[in-house]
N, C-alpha and C positions, 0 to 999 in steps of 0.2 A: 241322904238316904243311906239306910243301912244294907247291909250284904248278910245274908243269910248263909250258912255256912252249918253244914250237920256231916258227922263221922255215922256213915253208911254201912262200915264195916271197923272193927276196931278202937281205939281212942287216939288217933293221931293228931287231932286239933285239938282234943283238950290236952291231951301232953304238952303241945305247944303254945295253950295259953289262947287259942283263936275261939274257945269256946267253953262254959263253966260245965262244974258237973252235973250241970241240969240241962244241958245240952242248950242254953241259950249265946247266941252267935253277936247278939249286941254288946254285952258288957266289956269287950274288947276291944272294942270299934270305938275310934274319937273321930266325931265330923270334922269334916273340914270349913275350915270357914272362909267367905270370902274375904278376898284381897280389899284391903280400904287404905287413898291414899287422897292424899290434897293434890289440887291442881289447879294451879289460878286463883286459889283464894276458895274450892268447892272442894268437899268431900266425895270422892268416886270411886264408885266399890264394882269388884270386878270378879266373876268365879273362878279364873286362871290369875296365873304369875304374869301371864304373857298379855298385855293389852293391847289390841290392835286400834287405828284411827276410829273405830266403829262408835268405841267409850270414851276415847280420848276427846275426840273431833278434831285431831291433828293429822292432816292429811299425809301421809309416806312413813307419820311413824310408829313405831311399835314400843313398848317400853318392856322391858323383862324385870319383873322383880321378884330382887335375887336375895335379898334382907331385909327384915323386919327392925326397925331401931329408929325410935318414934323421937329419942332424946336429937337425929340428927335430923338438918336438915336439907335436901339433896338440889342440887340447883342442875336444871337442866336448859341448855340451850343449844336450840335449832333452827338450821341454819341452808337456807339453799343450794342447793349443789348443779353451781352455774354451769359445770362440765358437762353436767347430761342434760342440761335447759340448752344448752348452746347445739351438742350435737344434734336434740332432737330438733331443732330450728334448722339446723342444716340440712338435716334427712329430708324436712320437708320442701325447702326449696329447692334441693337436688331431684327431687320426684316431681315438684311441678316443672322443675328443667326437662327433666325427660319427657313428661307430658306435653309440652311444650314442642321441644325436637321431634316427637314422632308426627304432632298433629303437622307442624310444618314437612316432615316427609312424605307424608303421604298427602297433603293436600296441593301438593308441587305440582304448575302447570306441566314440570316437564317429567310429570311419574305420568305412567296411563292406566295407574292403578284405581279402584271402585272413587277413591275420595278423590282424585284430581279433580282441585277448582270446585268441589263441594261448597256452596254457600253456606249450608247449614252446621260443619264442621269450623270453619271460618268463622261463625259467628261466636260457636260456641267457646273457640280459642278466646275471642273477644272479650268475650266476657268472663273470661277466667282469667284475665289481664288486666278487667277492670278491677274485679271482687280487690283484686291485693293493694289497691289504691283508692278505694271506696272510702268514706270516712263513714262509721259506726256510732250509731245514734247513741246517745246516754253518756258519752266519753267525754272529757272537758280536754286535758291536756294530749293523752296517749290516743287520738281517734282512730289512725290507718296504721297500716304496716310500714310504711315509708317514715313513720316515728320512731320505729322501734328497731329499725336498720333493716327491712327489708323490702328491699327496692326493685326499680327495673332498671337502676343506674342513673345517675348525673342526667340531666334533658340533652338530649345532642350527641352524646358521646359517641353514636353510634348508628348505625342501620337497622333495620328492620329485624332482622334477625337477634339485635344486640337489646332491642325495648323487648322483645319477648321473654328473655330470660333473667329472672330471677340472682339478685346479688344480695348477699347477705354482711352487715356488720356487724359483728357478736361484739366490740365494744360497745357499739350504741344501744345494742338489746341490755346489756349490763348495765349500763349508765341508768336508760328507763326503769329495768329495776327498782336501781338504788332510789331514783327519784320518786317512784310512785309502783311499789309491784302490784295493790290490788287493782287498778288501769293496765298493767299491762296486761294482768293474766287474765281480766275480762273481755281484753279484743283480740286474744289467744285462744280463750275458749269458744268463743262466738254467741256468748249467750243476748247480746242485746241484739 
């Protein structure tokens, strides 16, 4: 699209070349064209320099392009960034930790608080105990959490209090990775 452009008063755009002496404002004007690049073996054209996962269909990444030069060829590889896959694994077993800690505070025979010895609370923990050992239909290898290092610990190790909480092994989530990531990240997601 072109920009319309007219001296209202004066000639300061045609001085400057943004418009002819017939007051036309396009002969100035070079469109832009869009960005056209190979990816995988496909040509994918893009109206910014900036391509988000939207065009790519690479999820997290964005590509900035910053030169045209068709003689080279650019090799790009990407690569998972285990540090914030491990943190965010942690976040969430420290949250169902605490999830966890409170429902057992408060559902304490010796609190006399609303949830003391609540069944329904009780059960609910239950079953939030089970969900992380649940094995997830459609999975061959990676099925439960206890696969991909996230447990309620060793059988026995401990008491009551110690099966309810949540341990995490960020080598064995890495190992699953390496061995199989589209299985891990579909019983991460929860989609089956």
């Amino acid at each position: 699209n072109f920009i319309t452009l007219e001296d209202t008063s004066g000639n300061f755009l045609q001085a400057k070349g943004l418009i002819d002496g017939g007051g036309n404002s396009t002969t100035s004007q070079t469109l832009g064209t869009d960005a056209m690049f190979e990816l995988n073996g496909g040509i994918v054209y893009s109206e910014s320099n900036t391509v988000t996962e939207a065009i790519t269909g690479l999820p997290g990444v964005t590509l900035n392009l910053l030169q045209a030069d068709a003689s080279k060829e650019v090799k790009i590889s990407v690569k998972r960034d285990e540090t914030a896959i491990t943190k965010t694994v942690q976040e969430f077993v420290d949250n169902f930790n605490k999830v966890m800690t409170l429902i057992d505070q408060q559902t304490n025979a010796e609190n006399i608080g609303l949830l003391a010895n609540d069944s329904t609370v009780r059960a609910f923990k239950e079953k939030l105990r089970q969900i992380t050992a649940t094995a997830v239909g459609g999975l061959t290898q990676y099925t439960a959490l206890p696969f991909i290092g996230i447990s309620t610990g060793t059988a026995g190790s401990g008491g009551v209090q110690a099966s309810s909480q949540l341990q995490f092994d960020s080598a064995k989530l890495i190992e699953a990775l390496n061995t199989n990531e589209n299985e891990v990240t579909e019983l991460l997601k929860g989609t089956n």
